[in-house]
N, C-alpha and C positions, 0 to 999 in steps of 0.2 A: 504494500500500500504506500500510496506515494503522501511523504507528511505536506507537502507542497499545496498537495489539491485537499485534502482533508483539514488543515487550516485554513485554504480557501470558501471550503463549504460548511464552517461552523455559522454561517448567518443564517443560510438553509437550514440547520437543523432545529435552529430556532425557531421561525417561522413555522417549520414541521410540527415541532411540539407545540407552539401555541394555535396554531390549525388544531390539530385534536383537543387540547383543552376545550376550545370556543366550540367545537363539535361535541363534545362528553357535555359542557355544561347545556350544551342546546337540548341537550336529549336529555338530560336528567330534570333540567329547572320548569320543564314546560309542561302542561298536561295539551297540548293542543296535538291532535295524531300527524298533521302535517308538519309543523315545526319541528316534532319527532324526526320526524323523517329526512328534514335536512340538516338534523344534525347527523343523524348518520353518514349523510350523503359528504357532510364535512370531512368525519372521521376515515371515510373509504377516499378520501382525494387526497389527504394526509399519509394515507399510505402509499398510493400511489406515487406519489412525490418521494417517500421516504425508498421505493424499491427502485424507482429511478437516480436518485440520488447516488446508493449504495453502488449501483450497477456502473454509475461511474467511475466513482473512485477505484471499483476494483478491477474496472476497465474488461468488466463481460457487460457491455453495453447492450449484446444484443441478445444475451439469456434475459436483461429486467424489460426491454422493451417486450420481448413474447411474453415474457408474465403479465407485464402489465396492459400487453392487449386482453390476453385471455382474461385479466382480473375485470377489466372493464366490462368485456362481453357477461359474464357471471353477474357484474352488481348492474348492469341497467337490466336482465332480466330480473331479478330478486325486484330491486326497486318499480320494475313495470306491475309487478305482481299485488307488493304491499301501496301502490299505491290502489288497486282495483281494489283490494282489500278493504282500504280507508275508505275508499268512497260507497265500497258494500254499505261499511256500519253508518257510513253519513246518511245513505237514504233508508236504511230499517230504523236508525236512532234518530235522526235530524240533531246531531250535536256531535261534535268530532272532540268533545272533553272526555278522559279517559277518566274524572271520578263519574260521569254516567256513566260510564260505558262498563265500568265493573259491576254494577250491578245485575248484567245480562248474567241470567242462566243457560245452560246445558240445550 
């Protein structure tokens, strides 16, 4: 590993980690299901970023780029899903707050 480029890219790894934080708090502090959801969508681009990153420095550029196609392909379907999901309970429940939304039974 080259200390060259890796002290180059401690600003990125900053930014990495405060990307996740600001993604973990989106999804922890919210009850809204959408807001949920793009804090996830924060947390999967944080990573994103952090596989591409790594892939530099260790100069397999083109092992993180195939990960991180296929990681993409993986989360816009998950994410195409959970949002159909959300919009299920928004038209059974009319309220996308998840203290309603615990109260659904079985």
């Amino acid at each position: 590993m080259n200390l060259e480029l890796l002290q180059a890219f401690w600003p990125l790894g900053i930014f990495i980690i405060m990307l996740c934080l600001i993604g973990l708090y989106c999804l922890l502090a919210t009850y809204n299901l959408i807001r949920a959801l793009l804090g996830l969508e924060l947390i999967v681009k944080a990573v994103t970023l952090l596989i591409i990153t790594i892939g530099y420095i260790s100069r397999h550029t083109a092992l993180a780029q195939a990960m991180v196609i296929t990681f993409i392909v993986i989360e816009v379907v998950v994410m195409t899903i959970a949002i159909g999901i959300v919009l299920g309970i928004r038209s059974h429940n009319d309220s996308l707050d998840v203290r309603k939304i615990r109260n659904l039974k079985g």
